[in-house]
C-alpha positions in Angstrom: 248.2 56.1 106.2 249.4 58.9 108.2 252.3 61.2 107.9 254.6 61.8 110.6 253.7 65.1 111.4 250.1 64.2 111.8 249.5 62.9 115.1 246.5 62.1 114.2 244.7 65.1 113.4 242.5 65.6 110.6 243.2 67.8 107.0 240.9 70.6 108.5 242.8 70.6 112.3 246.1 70.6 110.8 245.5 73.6 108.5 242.9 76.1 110.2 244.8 77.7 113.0 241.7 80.0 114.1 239.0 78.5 116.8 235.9 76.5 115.2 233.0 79.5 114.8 230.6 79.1 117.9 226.4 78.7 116.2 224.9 81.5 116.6 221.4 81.3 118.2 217.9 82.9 116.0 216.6 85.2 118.3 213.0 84.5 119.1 210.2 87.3 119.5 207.1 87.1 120.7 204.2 88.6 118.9 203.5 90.2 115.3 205.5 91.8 113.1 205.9 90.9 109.4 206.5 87.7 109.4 203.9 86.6 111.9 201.5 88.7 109.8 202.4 86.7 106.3 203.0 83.6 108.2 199.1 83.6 109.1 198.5 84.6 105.5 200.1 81.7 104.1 198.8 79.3 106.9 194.9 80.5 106.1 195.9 80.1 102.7 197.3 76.4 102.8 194.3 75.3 104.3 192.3 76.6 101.5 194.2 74.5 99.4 193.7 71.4 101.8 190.2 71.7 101.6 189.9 72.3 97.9 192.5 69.0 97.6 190.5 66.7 99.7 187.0 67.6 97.9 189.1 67.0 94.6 190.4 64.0 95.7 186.6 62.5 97.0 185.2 63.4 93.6 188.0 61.9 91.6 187.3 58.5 93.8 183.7 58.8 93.7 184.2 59.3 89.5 186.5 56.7 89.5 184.2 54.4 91.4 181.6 55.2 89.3 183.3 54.4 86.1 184.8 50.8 87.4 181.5 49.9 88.0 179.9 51.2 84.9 182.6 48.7 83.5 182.1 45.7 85.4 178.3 46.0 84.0 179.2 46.3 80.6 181.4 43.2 80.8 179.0 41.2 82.7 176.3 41.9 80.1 178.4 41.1 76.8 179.4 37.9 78.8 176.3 36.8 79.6 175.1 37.4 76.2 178.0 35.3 74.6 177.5 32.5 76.5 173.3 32.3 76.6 
């Protein structure tokens, strides 16, 4: 429902009387600087922690692996024992 005095404009249009704020645009630079310089620091560092990750990661399913089979043997011998 619309008052009379709207013509169809919303809250913001009826009450800011200034022009909508234009984006302002990052400038880009090419080459080093700071953040370039920590930038490659962090990248080097994050694919450390990939690495490290993904080795943890194989282990844990190797271990796991391991283990369910380890289990499986167990059962099947106690089972086989019962029913001889």
């Amino acid at each position: 429902m619309e008052s009379n005095g709207s013509y169809g404009t919303s809250w913001a249009d009826q009450w800011d009387y200034g022009p909508d704020p234009q984006p302002t645009e990052t400038s880009k630079t090419n080459g080093g600087g700071a953040k370039a310089k920590y930038s490659k620091k962090v990248e080097d560092g994050l694919s450390k922690t990939k690495a490290v990750a993904v080795t943890g990661v194989k282990k844990a399913k190797v271990g796991a692996s391991a283990g369910i089979k380890w289990i499986k043997e167990k059962c099947s011998k106690t089972t086989q024992k019962q029913s001889n």
